[in-house]
N, C-alpha and C positions, 0 to 999 in steps of 0.2 A: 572362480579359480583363475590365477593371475596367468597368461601366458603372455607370450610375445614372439615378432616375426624372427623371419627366419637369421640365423649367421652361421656360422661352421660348429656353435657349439648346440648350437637349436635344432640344426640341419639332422648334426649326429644323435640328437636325441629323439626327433621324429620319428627316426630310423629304427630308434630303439622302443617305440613307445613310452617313453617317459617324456611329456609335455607339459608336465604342470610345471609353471612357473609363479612364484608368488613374489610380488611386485613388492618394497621394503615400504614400511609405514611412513620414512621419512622421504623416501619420493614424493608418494601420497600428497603429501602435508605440506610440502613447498610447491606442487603445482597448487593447490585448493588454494594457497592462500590468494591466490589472485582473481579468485570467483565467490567469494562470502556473500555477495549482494545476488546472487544468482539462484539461490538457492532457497531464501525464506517462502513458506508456503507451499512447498513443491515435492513432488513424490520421486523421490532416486529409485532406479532399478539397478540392481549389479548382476547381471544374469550370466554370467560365468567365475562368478562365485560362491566358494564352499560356505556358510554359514557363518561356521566352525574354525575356520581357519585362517580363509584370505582377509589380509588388511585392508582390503576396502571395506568388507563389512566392518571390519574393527573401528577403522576410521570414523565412518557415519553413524555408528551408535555411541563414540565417543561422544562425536560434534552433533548429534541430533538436536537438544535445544540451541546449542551455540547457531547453529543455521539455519533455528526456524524452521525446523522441515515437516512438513505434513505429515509422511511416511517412510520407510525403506525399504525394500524389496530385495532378495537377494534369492538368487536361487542357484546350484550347483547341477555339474553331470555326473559327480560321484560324489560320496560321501567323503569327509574327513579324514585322515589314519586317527587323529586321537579320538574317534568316536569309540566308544566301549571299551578305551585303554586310557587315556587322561581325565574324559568325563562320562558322566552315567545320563544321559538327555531324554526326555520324551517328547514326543511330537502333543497335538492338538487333542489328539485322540487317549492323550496318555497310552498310547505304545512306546515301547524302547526305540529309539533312533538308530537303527542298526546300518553297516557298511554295506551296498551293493542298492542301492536307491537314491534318485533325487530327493532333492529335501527345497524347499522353499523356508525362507523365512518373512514375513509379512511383522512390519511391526508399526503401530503409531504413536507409539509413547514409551517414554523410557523415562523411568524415576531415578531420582538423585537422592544418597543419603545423606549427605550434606547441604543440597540443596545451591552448591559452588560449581559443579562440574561433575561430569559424569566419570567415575574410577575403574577400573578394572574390576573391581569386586561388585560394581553397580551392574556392569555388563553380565559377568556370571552369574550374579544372582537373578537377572531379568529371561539369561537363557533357562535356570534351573525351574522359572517360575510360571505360575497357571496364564501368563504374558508374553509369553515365549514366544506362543507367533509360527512355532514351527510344526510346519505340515507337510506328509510326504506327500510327493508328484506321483500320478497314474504313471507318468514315462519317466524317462532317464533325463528329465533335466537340460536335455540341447537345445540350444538358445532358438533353434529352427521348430520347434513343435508346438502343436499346436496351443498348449495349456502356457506356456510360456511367452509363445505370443499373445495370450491375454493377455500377460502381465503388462507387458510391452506396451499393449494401449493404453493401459492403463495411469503409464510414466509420466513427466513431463522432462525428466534426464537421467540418462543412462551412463553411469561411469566403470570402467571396469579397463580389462584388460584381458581383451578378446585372442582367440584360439588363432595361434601364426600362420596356422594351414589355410586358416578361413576368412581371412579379414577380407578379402576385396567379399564375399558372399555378406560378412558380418556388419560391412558396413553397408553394405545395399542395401539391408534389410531397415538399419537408422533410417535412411532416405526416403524410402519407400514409405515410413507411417510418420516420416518429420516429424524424430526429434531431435531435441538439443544430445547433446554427449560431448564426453571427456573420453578417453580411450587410450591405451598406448598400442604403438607398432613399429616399425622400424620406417626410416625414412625413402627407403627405395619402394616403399609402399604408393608415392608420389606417380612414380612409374605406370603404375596400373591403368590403363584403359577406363577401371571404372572409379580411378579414385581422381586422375590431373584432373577433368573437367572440373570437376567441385572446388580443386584449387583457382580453378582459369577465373570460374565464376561467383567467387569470391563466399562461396557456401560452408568451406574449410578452409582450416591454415594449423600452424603448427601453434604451440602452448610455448610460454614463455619460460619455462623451470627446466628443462635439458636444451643448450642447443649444441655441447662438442662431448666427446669422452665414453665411457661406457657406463652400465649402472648394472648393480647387483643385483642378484633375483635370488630368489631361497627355494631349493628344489625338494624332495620328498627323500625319507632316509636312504630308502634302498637306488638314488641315481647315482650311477656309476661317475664317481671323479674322473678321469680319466684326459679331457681336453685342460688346453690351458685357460686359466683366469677361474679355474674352480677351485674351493679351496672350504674349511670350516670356521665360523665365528667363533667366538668367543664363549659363545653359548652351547655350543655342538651341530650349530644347526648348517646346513652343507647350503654352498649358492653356489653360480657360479657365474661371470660377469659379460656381458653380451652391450657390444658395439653398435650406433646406429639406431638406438632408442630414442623414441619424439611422441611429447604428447599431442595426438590430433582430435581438433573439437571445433566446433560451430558456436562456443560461446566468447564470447567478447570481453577485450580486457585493455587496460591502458595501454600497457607496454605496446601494446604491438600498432598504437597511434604513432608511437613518436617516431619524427624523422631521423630518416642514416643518414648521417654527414658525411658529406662528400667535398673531396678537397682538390682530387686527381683531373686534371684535362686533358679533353680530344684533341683540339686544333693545338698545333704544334707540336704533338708528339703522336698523330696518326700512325709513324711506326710501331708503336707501342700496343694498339689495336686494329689487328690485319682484319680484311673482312672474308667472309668465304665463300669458296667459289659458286656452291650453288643455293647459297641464302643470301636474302639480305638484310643482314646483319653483322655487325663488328665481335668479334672475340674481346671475353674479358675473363682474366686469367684468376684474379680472386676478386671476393664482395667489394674489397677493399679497395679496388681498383678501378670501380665505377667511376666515369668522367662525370662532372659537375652540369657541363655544357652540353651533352650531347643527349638528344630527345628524338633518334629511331631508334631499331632494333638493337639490342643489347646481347649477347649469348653469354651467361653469366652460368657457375657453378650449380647446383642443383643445390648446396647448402644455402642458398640465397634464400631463401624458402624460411628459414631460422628468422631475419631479419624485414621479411617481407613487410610490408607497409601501403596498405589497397587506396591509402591517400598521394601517397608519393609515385607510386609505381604503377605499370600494369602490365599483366600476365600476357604474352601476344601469343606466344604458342610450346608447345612441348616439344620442339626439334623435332616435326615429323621427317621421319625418312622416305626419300624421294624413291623412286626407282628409279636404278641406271641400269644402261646395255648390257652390262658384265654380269652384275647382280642385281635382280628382281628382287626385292626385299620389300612385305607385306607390310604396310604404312600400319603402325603403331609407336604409339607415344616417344617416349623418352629414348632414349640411346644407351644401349645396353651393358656394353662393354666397353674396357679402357681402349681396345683395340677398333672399335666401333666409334669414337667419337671425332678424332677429326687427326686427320693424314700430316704429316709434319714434311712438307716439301720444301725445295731451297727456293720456292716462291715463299712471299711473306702471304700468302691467301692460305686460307686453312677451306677445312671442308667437313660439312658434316654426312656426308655420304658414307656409308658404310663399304670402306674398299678392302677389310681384310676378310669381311665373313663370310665362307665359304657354302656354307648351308644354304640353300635357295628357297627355301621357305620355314619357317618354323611358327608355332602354334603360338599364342597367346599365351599359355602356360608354359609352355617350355623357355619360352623369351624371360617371363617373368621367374622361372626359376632361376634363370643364368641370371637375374638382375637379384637376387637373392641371395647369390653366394657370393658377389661382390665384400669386400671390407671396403673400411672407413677409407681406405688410400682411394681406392677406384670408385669410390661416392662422387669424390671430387671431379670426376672426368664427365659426370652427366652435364648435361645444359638445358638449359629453359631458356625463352626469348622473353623480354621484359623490355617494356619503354617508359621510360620516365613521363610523368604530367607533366602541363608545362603549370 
């Protein structure tokens, strides 16, 4: 089942229990196209997905022979809504596939009636058949339980698009039995305690098919339109459109070899990037504006991350926050808010000391909440420390 992190329209939907998000098949299909050689031989898992419904399953029983794939795994925490109203299914057992249960799908082969490419009517007729693959779960299907964690071992990639509430848990659990994944999340996901390491140490990075704008998602009938960027296709089907989507994965791909060019220079135009007062490192105000010449500390936008390149670059640190006299503030990662990132004094030195936050300590989740309901404007205010190779 497609979900994604949080923003002011996910926020409100949390709120409401309506989280299912379903990711559109042509996102899908323009990040994979840049991983085809990753996949021959190998068993996908999409373990928060419906069978039935979510386009990742769709996707990989599409492209099952086109990728050479061993197997596909799919498994949900709820059932379908067109279960028992668009299609009549049986499991394993020849029971009816009824709503209010996990359902796994387990498949290794998938026949073609043409023997060209796999059709929509190839896919239906394979779920309708003694092939089908589908068996219900003793539990409910969360990616955390124990029957599902078989599954997990049993992968060699996991692609999907994990619960917004849950991801720093979602992806510990990746790390934890190392595997490969594809995933979506939002980018202030970077932020997390347990996700920048993996960035620092080059274990994660961002995919190369989103890196500005927002992307549509297709919600369930009954979610209330209500925010903006909601609206109905063409088809009837209701989405609504969410900010700050990035696919993050461990698997490897050109693009993200090729050098950023850089045109911009440090020496003689030092006014241009002030340093600050209690780091050391220079301010740089967009990607674009990296000096060509200059190999210390950099404080670059957190969208840098898009364009990253672990030949050209390296990660130095996540802006930890210092503690000062005034305000004690508990060292954790990134910089939270627009008001939190750096003081604009009539000195040219900036600072990353957190001088307007009044709260004298706050939680790890609470931090990462307020880093949650951040938009796309105040993305731009986080910083990472980066040094050029020489």
């Amino acid at each position: 089942m497609a979900r994604v992190a949080k923003n002011a329209n996910l926020h409100a939907a949390s709120v409401a229990k309506k989280d299912e998000f379903y990711t559109t098949y042509e996102d899908i299909q323009a990040e994979l196209n840049h991983y085809e050689d990753k996949f021959r031989g190998k068993t996908v898992f999409c373990n928060c997905d419906d069978p039935f419904e979510s386009y990742f399953s769709k996707f990989f029983l599409r492209n099952f022979n086109y990728l050479g794939l061993k197997r596909l795994i799919c498994t949900s925490y709820s059932t379908s809504p067109v279960i028992a109203q668009q299609l009549v299914l049986f499991d394993d057992m020849d029971e009816p596939v009824v709503q209010g249960n996990g359902y796994v799908m387990d498949i290794k082969e998938v026949p073609m009636a043409n023997n060209r490419g796999v059709s929509d009517d190839d896919i239906d007729a394979l779920l309708k058949s003694k092939k089908r693959g589908v068996k219900k779960l003793k539990g409910d299907g969360d990616f955390r339980s124990e029957e599902c964690i078989e599954y997990l071992k049993q992968a060699d990639i996991v692609v999907t698009n994990p619960p917004f509430s849950l991801f720093r848990e979602y992806i510990a659990q990746l790390v934890e039995y190392n595997k490969d994944f594809l995933i979506i999340g939002n980018i202030n996901a970077i932020s997390y305690k347990e996700v920048f390491p993996l960035f620092k140490n080059n274990k994660l990075w961002l995919g190369p098919s989103i890196r500005s704008g927002d992307r549509k998602f297709y919600v369930p009938d009954d979610y209330p339109l209500r925010a903006a960027g909601c609206g109905i296709d063409e088809n009837g089907r209701k989405y609504i459109r969410v900010k700050g989507v990035r696919w993050f994965t461990n698997l490897d791909f050109a693009i993200r070899h090729e050098k950023l060019v850089l045109y911009k220079r440090y020496y003689g135009n030092e006014e241009n990037y002030p340093k600050y007062d209690n780091y050391d490192a220079i301010n740089v105000d967009k990607v674009a504006d990296i000096p060509c010449d200059y190999f210390e500390n950099m404080a670059v936008p957190i969208t840098f991350v898009d364009k990253y390149n672990p030949d050209q670059f390296e990660i130095v640190d996540a802006n930890t926050i210092r503690t000062n006299e005034d305000t004690p503030i508990k060292k954790h990662g990134l910089i939270k808010d627009k008001d939190a990132v750096i003081s604009t004094e009539i000195s040219t030195k900036k600072d990353l000391t957190n001088r307007n936050l009044t709260i004298s300590s706050l939680t790890d989740r609470q931090t990462d909440r307020q880093t949650d309901r951040q938009t796309d404007r105040r993305i731009t205010y986080v910083r990472i420390v980066i040094k050029r190779k020489m």
